[in-house]
N, CA, C and O atoms as a Maestro MAE file, in Angstrom:
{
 s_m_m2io_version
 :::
 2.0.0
}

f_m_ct {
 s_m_title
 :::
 protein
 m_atom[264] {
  # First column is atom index #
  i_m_mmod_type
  r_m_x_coord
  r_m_y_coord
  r_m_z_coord
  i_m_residue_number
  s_m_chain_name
  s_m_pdb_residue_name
  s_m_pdb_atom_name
  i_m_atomic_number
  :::
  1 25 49.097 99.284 155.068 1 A "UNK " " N  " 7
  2 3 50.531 99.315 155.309 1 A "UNK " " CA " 6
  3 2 51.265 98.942 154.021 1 A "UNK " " C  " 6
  4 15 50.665 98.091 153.364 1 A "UNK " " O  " 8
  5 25 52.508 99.405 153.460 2 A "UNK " " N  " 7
  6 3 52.860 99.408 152.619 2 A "UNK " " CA " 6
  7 2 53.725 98.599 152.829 2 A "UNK " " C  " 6
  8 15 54.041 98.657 154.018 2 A "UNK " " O  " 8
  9 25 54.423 97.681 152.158 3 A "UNK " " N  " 7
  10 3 55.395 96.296 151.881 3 A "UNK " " CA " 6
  11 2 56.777 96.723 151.537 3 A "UNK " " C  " 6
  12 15 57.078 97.875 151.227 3 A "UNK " " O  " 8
  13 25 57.472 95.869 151.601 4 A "UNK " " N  " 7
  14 3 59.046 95.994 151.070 4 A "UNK " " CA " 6
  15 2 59.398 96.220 149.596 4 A "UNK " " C  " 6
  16 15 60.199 96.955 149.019 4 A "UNK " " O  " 8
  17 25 58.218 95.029 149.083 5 A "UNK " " N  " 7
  18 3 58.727 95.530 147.989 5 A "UNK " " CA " 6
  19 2 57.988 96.844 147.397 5 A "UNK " " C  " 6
  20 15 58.724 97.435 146.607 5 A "UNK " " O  " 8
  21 25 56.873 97.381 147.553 6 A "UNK " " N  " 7
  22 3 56.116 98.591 147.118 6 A "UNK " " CA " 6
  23 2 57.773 99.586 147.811 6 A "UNK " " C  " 6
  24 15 58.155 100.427 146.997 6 A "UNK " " O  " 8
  25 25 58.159 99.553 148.396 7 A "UNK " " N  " 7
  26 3 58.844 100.791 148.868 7 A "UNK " " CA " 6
  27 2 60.076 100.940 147.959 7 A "UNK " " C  " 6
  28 15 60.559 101.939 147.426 7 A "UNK " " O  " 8
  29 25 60.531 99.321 147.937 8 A "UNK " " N  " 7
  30 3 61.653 99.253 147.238 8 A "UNK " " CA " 6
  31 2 61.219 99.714 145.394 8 A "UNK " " C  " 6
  32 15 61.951 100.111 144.488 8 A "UNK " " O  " 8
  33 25 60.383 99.557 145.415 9 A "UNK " " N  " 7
  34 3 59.991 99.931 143.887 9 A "UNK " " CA " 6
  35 2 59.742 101.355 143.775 9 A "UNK " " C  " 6
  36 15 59.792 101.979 142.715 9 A "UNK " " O  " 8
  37 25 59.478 101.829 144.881 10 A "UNK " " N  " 7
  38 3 59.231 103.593 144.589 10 A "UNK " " CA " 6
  39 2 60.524 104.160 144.687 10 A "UNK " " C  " 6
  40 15 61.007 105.021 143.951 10 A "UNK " " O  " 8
  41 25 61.135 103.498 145.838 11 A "UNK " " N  " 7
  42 3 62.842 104.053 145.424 11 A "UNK " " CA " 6
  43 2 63.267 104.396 144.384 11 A "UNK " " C  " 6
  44 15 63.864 105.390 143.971 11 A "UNK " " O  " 8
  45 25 62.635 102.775 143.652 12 A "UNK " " N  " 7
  46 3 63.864 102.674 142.485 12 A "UNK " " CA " 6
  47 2 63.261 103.691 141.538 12 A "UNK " " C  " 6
  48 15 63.924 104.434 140.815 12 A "UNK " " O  " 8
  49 25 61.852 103.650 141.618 13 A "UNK " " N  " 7
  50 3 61.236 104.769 140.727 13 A "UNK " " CA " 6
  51 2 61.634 106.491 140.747 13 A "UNK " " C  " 6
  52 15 61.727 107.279 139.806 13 A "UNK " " O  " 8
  53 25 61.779 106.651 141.902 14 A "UNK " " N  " 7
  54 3 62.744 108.084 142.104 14 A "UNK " " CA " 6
  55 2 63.554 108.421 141.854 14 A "UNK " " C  " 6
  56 15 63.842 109.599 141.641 14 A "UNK " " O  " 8
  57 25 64.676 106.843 141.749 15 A "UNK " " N  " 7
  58 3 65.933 107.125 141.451 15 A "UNK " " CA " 6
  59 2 66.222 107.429 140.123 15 A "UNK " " C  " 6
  60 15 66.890 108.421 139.832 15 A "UNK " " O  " 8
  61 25 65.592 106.340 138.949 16 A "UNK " " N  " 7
  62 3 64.880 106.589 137.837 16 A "UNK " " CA " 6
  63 2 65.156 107.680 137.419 16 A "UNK " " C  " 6
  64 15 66.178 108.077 136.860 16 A "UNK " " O  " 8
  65 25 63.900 108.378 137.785 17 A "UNK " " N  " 7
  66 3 63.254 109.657 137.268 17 A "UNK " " CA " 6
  67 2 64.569 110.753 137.527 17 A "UNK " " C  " 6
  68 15 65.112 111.381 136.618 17 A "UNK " " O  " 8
  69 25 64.941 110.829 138.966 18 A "UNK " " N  " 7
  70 3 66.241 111.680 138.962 18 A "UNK " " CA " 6
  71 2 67.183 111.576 137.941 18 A "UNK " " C  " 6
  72 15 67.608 112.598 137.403 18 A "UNK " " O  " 8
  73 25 67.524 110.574 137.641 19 A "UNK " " N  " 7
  74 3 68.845 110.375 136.845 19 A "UNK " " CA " 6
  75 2 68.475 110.915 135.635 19 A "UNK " " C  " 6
  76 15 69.093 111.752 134.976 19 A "UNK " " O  " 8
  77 25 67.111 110.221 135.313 20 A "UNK " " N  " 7
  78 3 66.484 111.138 133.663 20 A "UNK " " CA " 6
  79 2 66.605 112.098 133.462 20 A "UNK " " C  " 6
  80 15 66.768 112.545 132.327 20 A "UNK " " O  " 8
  81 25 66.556 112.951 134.797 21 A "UNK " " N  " 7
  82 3 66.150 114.460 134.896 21 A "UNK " " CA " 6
  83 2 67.576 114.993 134.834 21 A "UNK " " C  " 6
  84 15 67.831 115.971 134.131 21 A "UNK " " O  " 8
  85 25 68.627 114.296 135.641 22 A "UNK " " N  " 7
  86 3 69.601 114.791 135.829 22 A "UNK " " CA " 6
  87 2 70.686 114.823 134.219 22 A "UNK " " C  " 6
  88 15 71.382 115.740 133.782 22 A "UNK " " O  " 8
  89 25 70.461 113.565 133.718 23 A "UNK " " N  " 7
  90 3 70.884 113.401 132.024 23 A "UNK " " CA " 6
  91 2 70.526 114.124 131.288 23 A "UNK " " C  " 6
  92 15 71.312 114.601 130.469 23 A "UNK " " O  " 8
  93 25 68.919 114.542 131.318 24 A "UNK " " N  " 7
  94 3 68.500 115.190 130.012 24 A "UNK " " CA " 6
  95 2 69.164 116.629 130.297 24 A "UNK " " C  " 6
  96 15 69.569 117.231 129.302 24 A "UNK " " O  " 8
  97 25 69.332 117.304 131.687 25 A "UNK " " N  " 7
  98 3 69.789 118.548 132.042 25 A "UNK " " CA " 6
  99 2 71.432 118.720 131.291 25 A "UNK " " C  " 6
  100 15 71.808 119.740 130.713 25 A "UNK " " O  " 8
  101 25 72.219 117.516 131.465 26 A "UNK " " N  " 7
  102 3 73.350 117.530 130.954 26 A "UNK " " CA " 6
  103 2 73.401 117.478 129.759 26 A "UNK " " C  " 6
  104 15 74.121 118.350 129.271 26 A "UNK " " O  " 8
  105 25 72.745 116.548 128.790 27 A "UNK " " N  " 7
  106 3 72.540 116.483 127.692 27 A "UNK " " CA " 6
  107 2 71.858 118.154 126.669 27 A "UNK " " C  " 6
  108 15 71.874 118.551 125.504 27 A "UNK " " O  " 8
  109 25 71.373 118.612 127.932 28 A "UNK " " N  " 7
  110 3 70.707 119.950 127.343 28 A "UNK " " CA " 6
  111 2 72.199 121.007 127.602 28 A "UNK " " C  " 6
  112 15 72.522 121.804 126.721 28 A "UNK " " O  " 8
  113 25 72.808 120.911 128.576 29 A "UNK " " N  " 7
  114 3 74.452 121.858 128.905 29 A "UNK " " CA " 6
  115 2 75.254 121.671 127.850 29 A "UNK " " C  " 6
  116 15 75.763 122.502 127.099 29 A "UNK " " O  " 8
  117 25 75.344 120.095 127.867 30 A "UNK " " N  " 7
  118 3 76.290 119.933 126.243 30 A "UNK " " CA " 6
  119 2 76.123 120.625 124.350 30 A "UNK " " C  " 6
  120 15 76.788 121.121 123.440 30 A "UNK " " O  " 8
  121 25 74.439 120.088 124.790 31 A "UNK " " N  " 7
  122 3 74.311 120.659 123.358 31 A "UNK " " CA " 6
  123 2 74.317 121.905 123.152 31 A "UNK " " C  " 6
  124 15 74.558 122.329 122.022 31 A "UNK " " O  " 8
  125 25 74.129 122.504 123.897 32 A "UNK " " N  " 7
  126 3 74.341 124.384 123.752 32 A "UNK " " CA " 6
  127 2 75.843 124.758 123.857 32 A "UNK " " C  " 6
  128 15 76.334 125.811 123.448 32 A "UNK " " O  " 8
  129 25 76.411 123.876 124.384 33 A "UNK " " N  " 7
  130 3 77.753 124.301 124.152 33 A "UNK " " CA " 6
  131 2 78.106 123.778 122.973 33 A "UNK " " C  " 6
  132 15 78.069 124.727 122.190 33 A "UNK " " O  " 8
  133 25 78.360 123.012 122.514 34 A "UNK " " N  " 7
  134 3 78.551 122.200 121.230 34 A "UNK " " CA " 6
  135 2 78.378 123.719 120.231 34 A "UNK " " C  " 6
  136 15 79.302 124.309 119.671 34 A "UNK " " O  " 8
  137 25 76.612 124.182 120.225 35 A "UNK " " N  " 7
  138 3 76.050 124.977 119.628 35 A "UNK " " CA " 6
  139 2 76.649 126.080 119.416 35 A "UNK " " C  " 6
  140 15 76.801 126.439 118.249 35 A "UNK " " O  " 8
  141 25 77.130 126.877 120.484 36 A "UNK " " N  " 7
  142 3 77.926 128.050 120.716 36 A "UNK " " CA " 6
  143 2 79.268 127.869 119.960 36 A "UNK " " C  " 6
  144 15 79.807 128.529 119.072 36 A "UNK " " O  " 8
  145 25 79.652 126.624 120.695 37 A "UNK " " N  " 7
  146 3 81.633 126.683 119.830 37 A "UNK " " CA " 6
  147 2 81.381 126.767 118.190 37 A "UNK " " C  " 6
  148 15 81.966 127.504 117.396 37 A "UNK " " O  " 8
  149 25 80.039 125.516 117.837 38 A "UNK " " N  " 7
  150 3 80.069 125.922 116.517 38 A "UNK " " CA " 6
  151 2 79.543 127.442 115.776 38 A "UNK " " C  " 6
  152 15 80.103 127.924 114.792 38 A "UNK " " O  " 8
  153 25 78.513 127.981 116.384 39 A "UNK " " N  " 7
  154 3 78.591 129.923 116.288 39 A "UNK " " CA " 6
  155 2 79.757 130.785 116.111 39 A "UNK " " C  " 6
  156 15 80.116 131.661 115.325 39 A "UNK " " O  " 8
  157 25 80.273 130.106 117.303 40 A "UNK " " N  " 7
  158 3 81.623 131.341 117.347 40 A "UNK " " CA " 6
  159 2 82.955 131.057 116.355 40 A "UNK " " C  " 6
  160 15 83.669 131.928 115.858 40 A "UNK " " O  " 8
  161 25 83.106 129.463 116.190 41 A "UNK " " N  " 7
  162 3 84.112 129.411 115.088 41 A "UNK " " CA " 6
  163 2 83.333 129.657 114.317 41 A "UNK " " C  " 6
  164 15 83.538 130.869 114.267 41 A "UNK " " O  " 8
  165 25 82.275 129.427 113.381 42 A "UNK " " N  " 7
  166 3 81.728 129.970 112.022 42 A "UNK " " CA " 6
  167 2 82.407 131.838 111.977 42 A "UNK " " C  " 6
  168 15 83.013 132.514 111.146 42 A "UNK " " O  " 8
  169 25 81.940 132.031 113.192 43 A "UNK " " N  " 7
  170 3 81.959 133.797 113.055 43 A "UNK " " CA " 6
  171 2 83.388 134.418 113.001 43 A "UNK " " C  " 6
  172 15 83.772 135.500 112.557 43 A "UNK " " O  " 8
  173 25 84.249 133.085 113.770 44 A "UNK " " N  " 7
  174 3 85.485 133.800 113.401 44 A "UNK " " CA " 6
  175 2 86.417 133.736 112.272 44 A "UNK " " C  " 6
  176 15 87.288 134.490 111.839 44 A "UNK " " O  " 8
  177 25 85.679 131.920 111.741 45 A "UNK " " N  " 7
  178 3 86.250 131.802 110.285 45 A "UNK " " CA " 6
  179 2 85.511 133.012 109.461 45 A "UNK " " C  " 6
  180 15 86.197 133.322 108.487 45 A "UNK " " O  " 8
  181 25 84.360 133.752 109.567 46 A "UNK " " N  " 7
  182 3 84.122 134.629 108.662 46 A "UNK " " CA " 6
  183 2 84.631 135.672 108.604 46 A "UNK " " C  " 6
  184 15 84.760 136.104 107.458 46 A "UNK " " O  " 8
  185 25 85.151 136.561 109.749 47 A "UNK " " N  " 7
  186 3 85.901 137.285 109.968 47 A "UNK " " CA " 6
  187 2 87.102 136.895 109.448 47 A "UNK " " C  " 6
  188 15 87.748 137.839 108.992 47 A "UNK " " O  " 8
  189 25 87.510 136.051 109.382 48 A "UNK " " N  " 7
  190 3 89.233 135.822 108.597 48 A "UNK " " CA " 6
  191 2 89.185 135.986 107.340 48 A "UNK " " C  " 6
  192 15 90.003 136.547 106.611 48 A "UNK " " O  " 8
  193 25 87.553 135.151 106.915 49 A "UNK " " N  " 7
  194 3 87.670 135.361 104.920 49 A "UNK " " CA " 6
  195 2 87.302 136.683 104.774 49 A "UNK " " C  " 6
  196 15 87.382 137.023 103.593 49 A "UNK " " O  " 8
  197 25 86.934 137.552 105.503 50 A "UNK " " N  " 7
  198 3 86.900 138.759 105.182 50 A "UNK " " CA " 6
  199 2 88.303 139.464 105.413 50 A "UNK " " C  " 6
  200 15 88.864 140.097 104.519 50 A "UNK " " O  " 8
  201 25 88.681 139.346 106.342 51 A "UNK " " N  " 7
  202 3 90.022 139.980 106.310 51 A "UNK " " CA " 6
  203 2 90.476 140.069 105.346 51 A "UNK " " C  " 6
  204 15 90.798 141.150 104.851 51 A "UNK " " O  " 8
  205 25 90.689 138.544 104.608 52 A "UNK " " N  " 7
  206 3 91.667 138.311 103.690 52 A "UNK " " CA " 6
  207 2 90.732 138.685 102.156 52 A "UNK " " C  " 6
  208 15 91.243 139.060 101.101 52 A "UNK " " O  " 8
  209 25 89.551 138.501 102.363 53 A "UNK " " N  " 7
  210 3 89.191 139.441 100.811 53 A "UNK " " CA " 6
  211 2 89.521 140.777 100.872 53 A "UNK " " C  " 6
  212 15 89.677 141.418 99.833 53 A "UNK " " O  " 8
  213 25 89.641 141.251 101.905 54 A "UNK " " N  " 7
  214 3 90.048 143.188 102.232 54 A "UNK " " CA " 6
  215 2 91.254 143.306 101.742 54 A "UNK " " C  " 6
  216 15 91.630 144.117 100.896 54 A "UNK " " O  " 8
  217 25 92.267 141.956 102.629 55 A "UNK " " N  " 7
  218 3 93.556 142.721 102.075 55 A "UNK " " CA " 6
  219 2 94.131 142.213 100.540 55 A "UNK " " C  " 6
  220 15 95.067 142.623 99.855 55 A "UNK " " O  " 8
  221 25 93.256 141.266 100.355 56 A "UNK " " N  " 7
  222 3 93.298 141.360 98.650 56 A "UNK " " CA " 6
  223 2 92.585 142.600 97.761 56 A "UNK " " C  " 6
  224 15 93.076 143.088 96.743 56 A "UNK " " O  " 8
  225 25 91.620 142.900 98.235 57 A "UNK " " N  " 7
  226 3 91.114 143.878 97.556 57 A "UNK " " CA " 6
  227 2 92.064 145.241 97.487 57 A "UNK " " C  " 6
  228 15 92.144 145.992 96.515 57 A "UNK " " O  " 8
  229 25 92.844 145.396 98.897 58 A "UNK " " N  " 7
  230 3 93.960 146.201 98.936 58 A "UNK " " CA " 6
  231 2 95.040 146.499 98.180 58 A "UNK " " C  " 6
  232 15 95.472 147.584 97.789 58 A "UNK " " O  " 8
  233 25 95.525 145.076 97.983 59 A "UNK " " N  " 7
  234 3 96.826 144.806 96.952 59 A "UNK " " CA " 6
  235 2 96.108 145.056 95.601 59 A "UNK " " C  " 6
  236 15 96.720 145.822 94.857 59 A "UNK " " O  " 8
  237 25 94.922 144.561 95.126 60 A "UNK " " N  " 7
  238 3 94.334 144.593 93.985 60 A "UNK " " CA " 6
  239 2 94.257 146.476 93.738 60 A "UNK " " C  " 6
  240 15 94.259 146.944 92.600 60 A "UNK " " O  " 8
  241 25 94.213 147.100 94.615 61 A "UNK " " N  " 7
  242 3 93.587 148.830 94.295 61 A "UNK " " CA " 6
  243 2 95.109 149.488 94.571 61 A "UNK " " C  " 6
  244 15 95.242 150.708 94.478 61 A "UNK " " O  " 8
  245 25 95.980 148.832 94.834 62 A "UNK " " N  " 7
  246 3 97.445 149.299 94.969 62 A "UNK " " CA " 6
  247 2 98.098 149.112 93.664 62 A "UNK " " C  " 6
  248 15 98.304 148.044 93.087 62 A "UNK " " O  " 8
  249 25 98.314 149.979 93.385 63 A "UNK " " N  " 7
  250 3 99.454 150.264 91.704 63 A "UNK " " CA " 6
  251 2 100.563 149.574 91.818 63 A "UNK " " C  " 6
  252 15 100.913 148.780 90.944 63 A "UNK " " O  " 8
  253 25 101.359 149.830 93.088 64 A "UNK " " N  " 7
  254 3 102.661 149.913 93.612 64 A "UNK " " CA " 6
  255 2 102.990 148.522 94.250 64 A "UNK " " C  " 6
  256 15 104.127 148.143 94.529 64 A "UNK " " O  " 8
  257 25 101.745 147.761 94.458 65 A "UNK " " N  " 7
  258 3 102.268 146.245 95.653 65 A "UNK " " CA " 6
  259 2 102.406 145.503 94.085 65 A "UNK " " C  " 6
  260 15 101.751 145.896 93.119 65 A "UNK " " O  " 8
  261 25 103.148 144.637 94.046 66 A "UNK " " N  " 7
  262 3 103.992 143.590 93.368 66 A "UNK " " CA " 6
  263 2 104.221 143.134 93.317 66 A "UNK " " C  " 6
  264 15 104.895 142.889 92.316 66 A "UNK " " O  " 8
  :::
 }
 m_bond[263] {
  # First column is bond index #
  i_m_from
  i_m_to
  i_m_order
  :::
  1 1 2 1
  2 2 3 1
  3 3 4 2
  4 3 5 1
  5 5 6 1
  6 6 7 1
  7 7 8 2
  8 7 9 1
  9 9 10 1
  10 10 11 1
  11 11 12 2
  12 11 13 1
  13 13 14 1
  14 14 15 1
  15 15 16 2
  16 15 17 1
  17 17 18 1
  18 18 19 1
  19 19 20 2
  20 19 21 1
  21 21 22 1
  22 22 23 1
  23 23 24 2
  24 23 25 1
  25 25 26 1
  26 26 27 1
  27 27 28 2
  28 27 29 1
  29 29 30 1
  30 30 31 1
  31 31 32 2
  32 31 33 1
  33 33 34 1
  34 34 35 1
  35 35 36 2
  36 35 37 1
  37 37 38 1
  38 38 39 1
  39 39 40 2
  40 39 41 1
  41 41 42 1
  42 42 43 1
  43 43 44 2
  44 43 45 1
  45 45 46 1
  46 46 47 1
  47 47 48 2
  48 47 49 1
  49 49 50 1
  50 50 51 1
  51 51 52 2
  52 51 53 1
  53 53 54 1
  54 54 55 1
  55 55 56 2
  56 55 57 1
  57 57 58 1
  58 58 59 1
  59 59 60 2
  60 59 61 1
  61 61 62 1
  62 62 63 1
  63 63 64 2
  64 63 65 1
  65 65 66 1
  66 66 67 1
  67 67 68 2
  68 67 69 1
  69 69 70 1
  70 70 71 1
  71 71 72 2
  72 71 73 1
  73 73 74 1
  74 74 75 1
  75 75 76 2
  76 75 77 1
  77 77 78 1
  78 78 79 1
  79 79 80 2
  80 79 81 1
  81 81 82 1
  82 82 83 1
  83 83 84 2
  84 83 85 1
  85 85 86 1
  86 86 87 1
  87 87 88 2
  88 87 89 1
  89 89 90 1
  90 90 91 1
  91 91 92 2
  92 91 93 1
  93 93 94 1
  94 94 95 1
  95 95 96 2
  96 95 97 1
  97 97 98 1
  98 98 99 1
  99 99 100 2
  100 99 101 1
  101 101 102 1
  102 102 103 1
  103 103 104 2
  104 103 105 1
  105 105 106 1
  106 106 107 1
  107 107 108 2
  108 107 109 1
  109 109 110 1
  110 110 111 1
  111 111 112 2
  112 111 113 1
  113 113 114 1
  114 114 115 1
  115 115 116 2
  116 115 117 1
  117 117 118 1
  118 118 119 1
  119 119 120 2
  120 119 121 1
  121 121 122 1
  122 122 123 1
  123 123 124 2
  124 123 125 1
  125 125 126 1
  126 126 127 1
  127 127 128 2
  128 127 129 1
  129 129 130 1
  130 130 131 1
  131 131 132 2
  132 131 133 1
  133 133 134 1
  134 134 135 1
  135 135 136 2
  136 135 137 1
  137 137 138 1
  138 138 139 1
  139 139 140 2
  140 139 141 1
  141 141 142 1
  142 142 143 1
  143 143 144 2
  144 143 145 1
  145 145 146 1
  146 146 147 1
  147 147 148 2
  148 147 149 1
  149 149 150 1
  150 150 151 1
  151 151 152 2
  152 151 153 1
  153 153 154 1
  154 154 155 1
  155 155 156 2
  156 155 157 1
  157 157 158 1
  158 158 159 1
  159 159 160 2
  160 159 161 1
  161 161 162 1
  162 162 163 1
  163 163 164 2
  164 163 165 1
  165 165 166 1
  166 166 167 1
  167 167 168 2
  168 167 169 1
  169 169 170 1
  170 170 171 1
  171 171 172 2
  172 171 173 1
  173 173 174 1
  174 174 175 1
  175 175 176 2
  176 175 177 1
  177 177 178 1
  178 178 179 1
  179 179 180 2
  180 179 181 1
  181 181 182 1
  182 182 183 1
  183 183 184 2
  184 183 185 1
  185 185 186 1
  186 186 187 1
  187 187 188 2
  188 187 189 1
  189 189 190 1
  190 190 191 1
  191 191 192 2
  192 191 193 1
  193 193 194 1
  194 194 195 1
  195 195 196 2
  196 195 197 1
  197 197 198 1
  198 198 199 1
  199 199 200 2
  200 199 201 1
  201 201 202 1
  202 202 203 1
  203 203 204 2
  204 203 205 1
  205 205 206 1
  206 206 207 1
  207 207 208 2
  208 207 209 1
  209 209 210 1
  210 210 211 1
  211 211 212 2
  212 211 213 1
  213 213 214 1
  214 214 215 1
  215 215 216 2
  216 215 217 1
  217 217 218 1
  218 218 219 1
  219 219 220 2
  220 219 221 1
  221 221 222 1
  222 222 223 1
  223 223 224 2
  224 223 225 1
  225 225 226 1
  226 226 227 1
  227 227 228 2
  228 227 229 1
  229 229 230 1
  230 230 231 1
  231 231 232 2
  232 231 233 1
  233 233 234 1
  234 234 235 1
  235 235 236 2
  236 235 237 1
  237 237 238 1
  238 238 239 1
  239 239 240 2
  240 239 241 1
  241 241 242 1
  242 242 243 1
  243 243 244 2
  244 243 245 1
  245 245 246 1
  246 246 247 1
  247 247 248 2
  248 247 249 1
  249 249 250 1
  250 250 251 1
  251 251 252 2
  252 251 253 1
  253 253 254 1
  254 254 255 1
  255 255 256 2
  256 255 257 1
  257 257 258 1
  258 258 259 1
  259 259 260 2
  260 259 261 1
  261 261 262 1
  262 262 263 1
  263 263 264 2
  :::
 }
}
């Protein structure tokens, strides 16, 4: 027969382990997002310095801009 406290200790051991499980899952949601925002601003700051080397290169091949 199993005791109060053996039961109370497996509780707590479940509860434990859930929460670990349940943190590291969040901790794993966050960092991929983190990951992504930093992807997508890199990609859109690159897209801007390109823009803007284009439309310099534009004015630069234009006779006429001034």
């Amino acid at each position: 027969m199993v005791g109060q406290f053996e039961r109370d200790k497996d509780t707590l051991q479940v509860i434990t382990e859930s929460a670990a499980t349940h943190v590291g899952n969040i901790a794993s949601i966050i960092t991929g997002a983190i990951r992504d925002i930093a992807r997508e601003t890199g990609d859109w700051l690159t897209d801007v310095i390109e823009m803007r080397e284009a439309a310099q290169k534009a004015r630069d091949d234009d006779p006429d801009s001034v």
